[in-house]
matplotlib code that plots the C-alpha trace (Angstrom):
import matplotlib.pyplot as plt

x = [38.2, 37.0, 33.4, 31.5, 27.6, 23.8, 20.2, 17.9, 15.1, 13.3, 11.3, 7.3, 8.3, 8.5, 11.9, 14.3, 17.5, 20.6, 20.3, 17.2, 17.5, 15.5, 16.9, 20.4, 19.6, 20.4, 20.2, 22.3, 22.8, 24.7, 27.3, 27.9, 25.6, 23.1, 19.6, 16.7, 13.9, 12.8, 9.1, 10.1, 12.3, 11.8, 15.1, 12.9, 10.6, 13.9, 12.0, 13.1, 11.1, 12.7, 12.2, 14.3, 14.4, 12.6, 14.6, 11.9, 13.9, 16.9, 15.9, 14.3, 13.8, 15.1, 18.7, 19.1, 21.7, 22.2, 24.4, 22.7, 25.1, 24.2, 23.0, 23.8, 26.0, 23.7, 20.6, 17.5, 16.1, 13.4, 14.4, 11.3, 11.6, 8.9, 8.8, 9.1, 5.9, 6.3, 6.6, 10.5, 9.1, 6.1, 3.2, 5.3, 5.8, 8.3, 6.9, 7.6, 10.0, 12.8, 13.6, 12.9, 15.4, 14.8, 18.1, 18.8, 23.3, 24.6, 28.0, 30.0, 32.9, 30.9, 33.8, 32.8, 29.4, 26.8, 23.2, 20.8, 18.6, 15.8, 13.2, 9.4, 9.0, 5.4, 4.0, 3.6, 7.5, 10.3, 11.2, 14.1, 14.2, 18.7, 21.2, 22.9, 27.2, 28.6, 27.5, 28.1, 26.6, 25.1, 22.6, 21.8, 20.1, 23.2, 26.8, 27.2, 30.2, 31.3, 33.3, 35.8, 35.9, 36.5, 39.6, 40.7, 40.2, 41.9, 45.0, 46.3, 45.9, 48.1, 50.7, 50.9, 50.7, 53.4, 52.5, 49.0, 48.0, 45.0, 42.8, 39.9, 37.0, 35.2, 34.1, 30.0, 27.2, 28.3, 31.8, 32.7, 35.5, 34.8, 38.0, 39.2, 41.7, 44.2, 46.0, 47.5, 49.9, 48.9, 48.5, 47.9, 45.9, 43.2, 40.9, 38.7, 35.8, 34.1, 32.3, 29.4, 27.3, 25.2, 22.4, 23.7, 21.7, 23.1, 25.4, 26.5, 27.4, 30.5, 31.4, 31.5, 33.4, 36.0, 36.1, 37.0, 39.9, 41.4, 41.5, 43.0, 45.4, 46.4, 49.6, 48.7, 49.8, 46.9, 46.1, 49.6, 49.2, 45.8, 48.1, 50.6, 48.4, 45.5, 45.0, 41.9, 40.0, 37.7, 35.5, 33.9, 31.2, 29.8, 26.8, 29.1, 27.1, 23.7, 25.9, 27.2, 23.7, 22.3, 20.0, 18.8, 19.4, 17.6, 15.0, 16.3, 15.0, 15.8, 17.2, 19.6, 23.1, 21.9, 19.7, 22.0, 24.2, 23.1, 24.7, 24.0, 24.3, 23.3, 25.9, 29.8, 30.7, 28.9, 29.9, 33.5, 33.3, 31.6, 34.8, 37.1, 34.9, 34.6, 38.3, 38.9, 36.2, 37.8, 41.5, 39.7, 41.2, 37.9, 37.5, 35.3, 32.7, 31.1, 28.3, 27.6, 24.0, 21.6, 18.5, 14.6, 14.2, 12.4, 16.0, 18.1, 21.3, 23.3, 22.9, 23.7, 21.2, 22.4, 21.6, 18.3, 18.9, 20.4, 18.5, 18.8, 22.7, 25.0, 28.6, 31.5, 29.4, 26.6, 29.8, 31.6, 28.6, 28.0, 31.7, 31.8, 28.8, 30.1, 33.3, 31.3, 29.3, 32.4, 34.1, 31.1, 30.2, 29.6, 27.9, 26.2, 26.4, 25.7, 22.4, 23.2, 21.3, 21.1, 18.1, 17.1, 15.7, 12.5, 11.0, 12.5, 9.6, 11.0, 13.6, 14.8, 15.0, 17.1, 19.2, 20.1, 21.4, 24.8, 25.5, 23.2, 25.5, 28.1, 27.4, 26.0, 29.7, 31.7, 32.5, 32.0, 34.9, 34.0, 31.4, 29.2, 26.6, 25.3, 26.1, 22.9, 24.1, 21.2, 21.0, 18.1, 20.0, 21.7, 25.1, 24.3, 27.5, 30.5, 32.4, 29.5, 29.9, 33.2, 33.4, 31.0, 33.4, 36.6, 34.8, 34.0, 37.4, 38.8, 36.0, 36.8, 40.6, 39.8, 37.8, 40.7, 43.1, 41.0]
y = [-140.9, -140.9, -142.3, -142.9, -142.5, -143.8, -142.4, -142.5, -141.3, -139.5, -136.2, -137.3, -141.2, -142.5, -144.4, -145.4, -142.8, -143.3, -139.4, -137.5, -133.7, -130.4, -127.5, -128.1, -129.5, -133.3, -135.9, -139.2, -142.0, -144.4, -145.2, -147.0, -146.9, -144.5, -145.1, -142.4, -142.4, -139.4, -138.5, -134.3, -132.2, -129.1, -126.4, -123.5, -124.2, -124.9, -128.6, -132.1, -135.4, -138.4, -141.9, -144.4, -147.0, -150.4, -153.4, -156.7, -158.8, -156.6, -155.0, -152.3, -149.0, -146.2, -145.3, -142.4, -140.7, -138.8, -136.0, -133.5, -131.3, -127.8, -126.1, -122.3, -122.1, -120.1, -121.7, -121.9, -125.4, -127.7, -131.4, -133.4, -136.8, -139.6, -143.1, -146.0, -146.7, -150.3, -153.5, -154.7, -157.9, -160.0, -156.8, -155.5, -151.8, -149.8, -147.0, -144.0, -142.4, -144.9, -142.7, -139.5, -137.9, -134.2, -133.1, -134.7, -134.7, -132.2, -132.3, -130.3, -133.0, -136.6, -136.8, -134.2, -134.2, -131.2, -131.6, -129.1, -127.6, -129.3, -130.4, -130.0, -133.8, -135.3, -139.0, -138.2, -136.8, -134.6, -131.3, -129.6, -125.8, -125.9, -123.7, -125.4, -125.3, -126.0, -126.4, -130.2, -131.7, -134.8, -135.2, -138.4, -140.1, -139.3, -139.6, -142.4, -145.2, -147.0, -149.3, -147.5, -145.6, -149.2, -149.6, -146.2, -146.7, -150.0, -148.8, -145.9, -148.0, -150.5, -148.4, -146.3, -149.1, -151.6, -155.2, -154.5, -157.0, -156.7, -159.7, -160.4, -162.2, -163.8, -163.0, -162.2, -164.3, -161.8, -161.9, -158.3, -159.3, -158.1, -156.5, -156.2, -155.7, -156.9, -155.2, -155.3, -158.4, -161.4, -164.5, -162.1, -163.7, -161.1, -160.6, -158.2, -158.5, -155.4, -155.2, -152.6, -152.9, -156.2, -153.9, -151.9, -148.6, -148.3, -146.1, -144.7, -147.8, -147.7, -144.0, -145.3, -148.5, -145.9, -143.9, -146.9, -148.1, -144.5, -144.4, -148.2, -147.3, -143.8, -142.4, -142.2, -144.0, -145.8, -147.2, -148.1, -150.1, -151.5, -153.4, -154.1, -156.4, -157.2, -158.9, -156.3, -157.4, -155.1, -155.6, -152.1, -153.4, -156.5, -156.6, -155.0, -156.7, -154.3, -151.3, -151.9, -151.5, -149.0, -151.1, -151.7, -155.0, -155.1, -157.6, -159.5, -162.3, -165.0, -163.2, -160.1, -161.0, -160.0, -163.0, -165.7, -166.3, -170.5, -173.9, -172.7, -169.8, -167.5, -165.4, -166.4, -163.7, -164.8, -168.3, -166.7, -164.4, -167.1, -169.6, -166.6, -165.5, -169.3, -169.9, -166.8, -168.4, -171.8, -170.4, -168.9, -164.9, -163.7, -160.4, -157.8, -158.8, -155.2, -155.5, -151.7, -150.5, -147.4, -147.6, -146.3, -142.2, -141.5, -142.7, -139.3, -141.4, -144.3, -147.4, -151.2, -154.0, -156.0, -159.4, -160.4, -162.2, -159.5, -159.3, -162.8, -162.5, -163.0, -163.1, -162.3, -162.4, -159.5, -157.7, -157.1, -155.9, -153.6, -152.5, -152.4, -149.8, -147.9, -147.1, -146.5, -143.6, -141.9, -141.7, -141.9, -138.6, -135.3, -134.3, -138.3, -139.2, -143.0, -144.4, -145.2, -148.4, -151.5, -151.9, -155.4, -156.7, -157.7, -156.7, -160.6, -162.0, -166.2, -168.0, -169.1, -165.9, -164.2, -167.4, -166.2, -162.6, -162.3, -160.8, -163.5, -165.9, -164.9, -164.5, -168.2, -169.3, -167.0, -166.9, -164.8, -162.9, -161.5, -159.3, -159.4, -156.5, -154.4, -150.9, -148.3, -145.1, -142.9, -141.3, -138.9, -136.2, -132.8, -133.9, -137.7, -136.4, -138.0, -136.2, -136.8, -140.7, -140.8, -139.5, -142.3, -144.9, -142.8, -143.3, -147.1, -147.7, -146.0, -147.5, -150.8, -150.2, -148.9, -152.4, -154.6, -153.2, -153.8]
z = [53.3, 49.7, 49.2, 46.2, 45.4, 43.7, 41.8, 38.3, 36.9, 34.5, 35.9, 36.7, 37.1, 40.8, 40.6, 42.7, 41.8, 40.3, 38.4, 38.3, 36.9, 37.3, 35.3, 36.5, 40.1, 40.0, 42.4, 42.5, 44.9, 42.7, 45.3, 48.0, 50.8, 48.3, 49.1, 47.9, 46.2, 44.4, 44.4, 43.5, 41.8, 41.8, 41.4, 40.5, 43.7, 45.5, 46.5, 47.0, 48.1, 48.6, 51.1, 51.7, 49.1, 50.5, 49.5, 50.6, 52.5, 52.9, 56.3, 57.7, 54.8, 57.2, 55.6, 53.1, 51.7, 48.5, 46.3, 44.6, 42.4, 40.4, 43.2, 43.8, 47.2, 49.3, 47.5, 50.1, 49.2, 51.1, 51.4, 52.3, 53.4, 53.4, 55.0, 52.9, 51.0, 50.5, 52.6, 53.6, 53.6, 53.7, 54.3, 57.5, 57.2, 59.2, 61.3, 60.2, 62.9, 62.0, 58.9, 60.3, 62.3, 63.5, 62.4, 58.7, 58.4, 55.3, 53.8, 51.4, 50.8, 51.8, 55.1, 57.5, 58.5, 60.2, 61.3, 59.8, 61.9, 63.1, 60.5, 61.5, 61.9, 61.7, 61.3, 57.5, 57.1, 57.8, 56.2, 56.4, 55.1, 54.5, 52.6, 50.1, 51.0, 47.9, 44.0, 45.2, 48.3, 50.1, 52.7, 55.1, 57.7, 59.5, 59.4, 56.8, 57.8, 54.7, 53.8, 52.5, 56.2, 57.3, 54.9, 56.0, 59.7, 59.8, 57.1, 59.7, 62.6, 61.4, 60.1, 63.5, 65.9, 66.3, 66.2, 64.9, 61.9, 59.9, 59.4, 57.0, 59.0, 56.6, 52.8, 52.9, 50.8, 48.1, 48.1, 49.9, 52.4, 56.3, 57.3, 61.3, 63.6, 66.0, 67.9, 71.7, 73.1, 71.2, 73.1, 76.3, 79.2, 78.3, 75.4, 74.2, 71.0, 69.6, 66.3, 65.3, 62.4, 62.8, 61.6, 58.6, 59.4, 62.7, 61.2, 64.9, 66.1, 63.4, 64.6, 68.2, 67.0, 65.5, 68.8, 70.8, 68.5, 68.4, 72.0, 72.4, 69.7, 71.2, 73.0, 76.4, 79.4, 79.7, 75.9, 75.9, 79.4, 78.0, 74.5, 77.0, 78.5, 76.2, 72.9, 71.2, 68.4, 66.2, 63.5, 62.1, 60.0, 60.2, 57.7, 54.8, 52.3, 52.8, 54.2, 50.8, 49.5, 51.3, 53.0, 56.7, 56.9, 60.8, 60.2, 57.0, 55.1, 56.8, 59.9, 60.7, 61.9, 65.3, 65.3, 63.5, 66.4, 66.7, 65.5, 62.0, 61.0, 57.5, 57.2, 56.9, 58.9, 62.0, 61.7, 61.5, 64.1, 66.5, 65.8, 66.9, 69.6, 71.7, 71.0, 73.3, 76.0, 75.4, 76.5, 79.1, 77.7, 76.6, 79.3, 76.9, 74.5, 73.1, 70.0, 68.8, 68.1, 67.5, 69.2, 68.6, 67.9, 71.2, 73.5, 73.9, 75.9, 75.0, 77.2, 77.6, 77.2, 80.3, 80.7, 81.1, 84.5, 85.9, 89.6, 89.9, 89.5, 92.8, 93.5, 91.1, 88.0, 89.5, 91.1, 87.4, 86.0, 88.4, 88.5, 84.6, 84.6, 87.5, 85.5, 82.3, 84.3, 85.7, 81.9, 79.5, 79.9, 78.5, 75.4, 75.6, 79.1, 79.4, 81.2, 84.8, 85.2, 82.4, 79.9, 78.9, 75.6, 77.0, 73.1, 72.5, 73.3, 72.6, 74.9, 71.3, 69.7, 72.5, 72.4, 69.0, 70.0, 69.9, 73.4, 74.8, 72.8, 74.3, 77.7, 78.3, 77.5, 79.4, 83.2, 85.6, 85.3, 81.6, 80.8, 77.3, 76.7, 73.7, 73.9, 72.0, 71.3, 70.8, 67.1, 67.4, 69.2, 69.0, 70.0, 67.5, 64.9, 64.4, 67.1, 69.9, 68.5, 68.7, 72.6, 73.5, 72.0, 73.4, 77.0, 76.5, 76.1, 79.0, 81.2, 79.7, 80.3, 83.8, 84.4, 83.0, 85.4, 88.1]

ax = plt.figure().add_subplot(projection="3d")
ax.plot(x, y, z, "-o")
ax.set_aspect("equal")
plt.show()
């Protein structure tokens, strides 16, 4: 999965950077997803200082990601990251532990990913004392999922399962198509929906989206039963247009995706996915509706926001949530075990505003036979890399398929 790059500036200037040199070392994040900006240089002290770049109105500044190339393999260097200094929008500042991870993700070929060791993370920054791999090398947030993973993702999975048709969902405000999936029985009496990426940081939630699609698409008994009898719809990135960018996108000017689920929505690609999403309650198939996020720093296990009415619930509709979770505990296990209980969204502090979230959206339309939940993978871990992300979404789909059967 090839993946290009972005960075600039001149030595002593604070700019954001498509190229910026030190006596061979340079740093670029003129590509897609690239976000850095440089405030050192340093090859001879072996030092660079970056934060994320803050795009007002573009979302939340946490997501970096950069090359640097003429570095000696073996090269001791100190990579020191800062929050963003200025306001995403408005005067609202992000706190600093959104960009901070303890373990920062390295790469010597911008496909397979490592965490470094663990930085000494304050409320000021993160350092991370790392050996450079290769003359050539890129460092992140985490594990970035691009589009071009999307086309690659979506290209083998078509080409290996039979009956499996790619679909564009909608083209963005900026003209970037948002490519899915279908795959499974068309026209079966059972539907599922998963997308990831309504926030474009959330990086993670895209690994997990990839995990869950593998699995449905696999060779066992079970995946194969699961298309037999189930119409699957997936959506890898959702907010293409600031993944695209390198930007956050959580809290944009006007709204995020995540809050644009009403009678008139910003982005085409919500309206879009809306139409497809109540003409699946309307026929009465829609079974699964799964929305893929990355929560705070301080959560160490994935879990589902569950609906907000939860203890009131009785009958069927309590009795398939309960069974939905039960299942995801026995096979949402090891290294990121899910969170035996739900969480609920009680941060949403408006009847108005959680009317707006998508898995909220959802749920007030569907029956009590379907279940409609956002799934947070924790990113702030030891075991937060592609494979740990990927067995979180290998185990969502067999709980799901599990559930289905049922």
């Amino acid at each position: 999965m090839n993946l290009p790059r972005l960075l600039f500036l001149p030595v002593l200037c604070l700019l954001i950077a498509a190229r910026v040199h030190s006596a061979g070392l340079t740093l670029h994040s003129d590509f897609p997803g690239g976000s850095a900006e440089v405030h050192a240089l340093d090859a001879g002290a072996g030092l660079i200082e970056i934060s994320p770049v803050s795009r007002e109105g573009r979302g939340w500044p946490c997501w970096w990601y950069f090359r640097v190339d003429g570095a000696r393999p073996g090269q001791a260097l100190t990579v020191r990251v800062k929050p963003a200094g200025r306001p995403f929008r408005a005067q609202e500042r992000l706190a600093a532990a959104w960009s901070l991870p303890a373990r920062a993700a390295i790469s010597s070929d911008d496909q397979t990913w490592r965490h470094t060791d663990p930085g000494i993370v304050t409320q000021a920054d993160a350092t991370y004392a790392i050996t450079a791999p290769a003359a050539t090398f890129w460092l992140a947030w985490g594990p970035p999922f691009l589009p071009a993973h999307s086309e690659a993702l979506l290209e083998q999975t078509a080409s290996r399962v039979p009956g499996a048709e790619r679909f564009v969902l909608a083209k963005t405000r900026e003209g970037r198509e948002v490519p899915g999936i279908r795959l499974g029985k068309k026209d079966a009496p059972q539907a599922v929906w998963v997308h990831a990426r309504q926030h474009a940081w959330e990086a993670g939630g895209s690994w997990v989206g990839r995990g869950f699609l593998e699995w449905a698409a696999g060779d066992t008994p079970e995946a194969a039963a699961l298309r037999a009898s189930t119409e699957i719809f997936f959506i890898p990135i959702m907010d293409v247009d600031n993944v695209a960018l390198g930007a956050g996108g959580k809290e944009a000017v006007p709204r995020d995706h995540n809050r644009d689920w009403d009678t008139r929505p910003v982005y085409p690609e919500v309206a879009a996915a809306q139409q497809r999403v109540e003409a699946l309650i309307q026929a009465g198939r829609l079974r699964c509706y799964f929305d893929l996020h990355n929560p705070g720093s301080g959560d160490k296990q994935p879990f589902f926001f569950g609906p907000m009415d939860y203890e009131q619930m009785t009958g069927p509709r309590r009795a398939s949530y309960d069974r939905f979770l039960s299942l995801c505990v026995q096979h949402m296990r090891e290294p990121l075990p899910i969170l035996p209980r739900y969480r609920f969204a009680t941060y949403v502090k408006t009847q108005e505003e959680r009317d707006r979230m998508s898995g909220n959206w959802v749920r007030d339309r569907t029956p009590a036979r379907a279940v409609a939940m956002t799934l947070e993978t924790a990113w702030n871990t030891p075991h937060s890399t592609q494979d740990g992300y990927l067995h979180v979404g290998q185990g969502l789909a067999k709980a799901m398929a599990a559930w289905l059967r049922e």
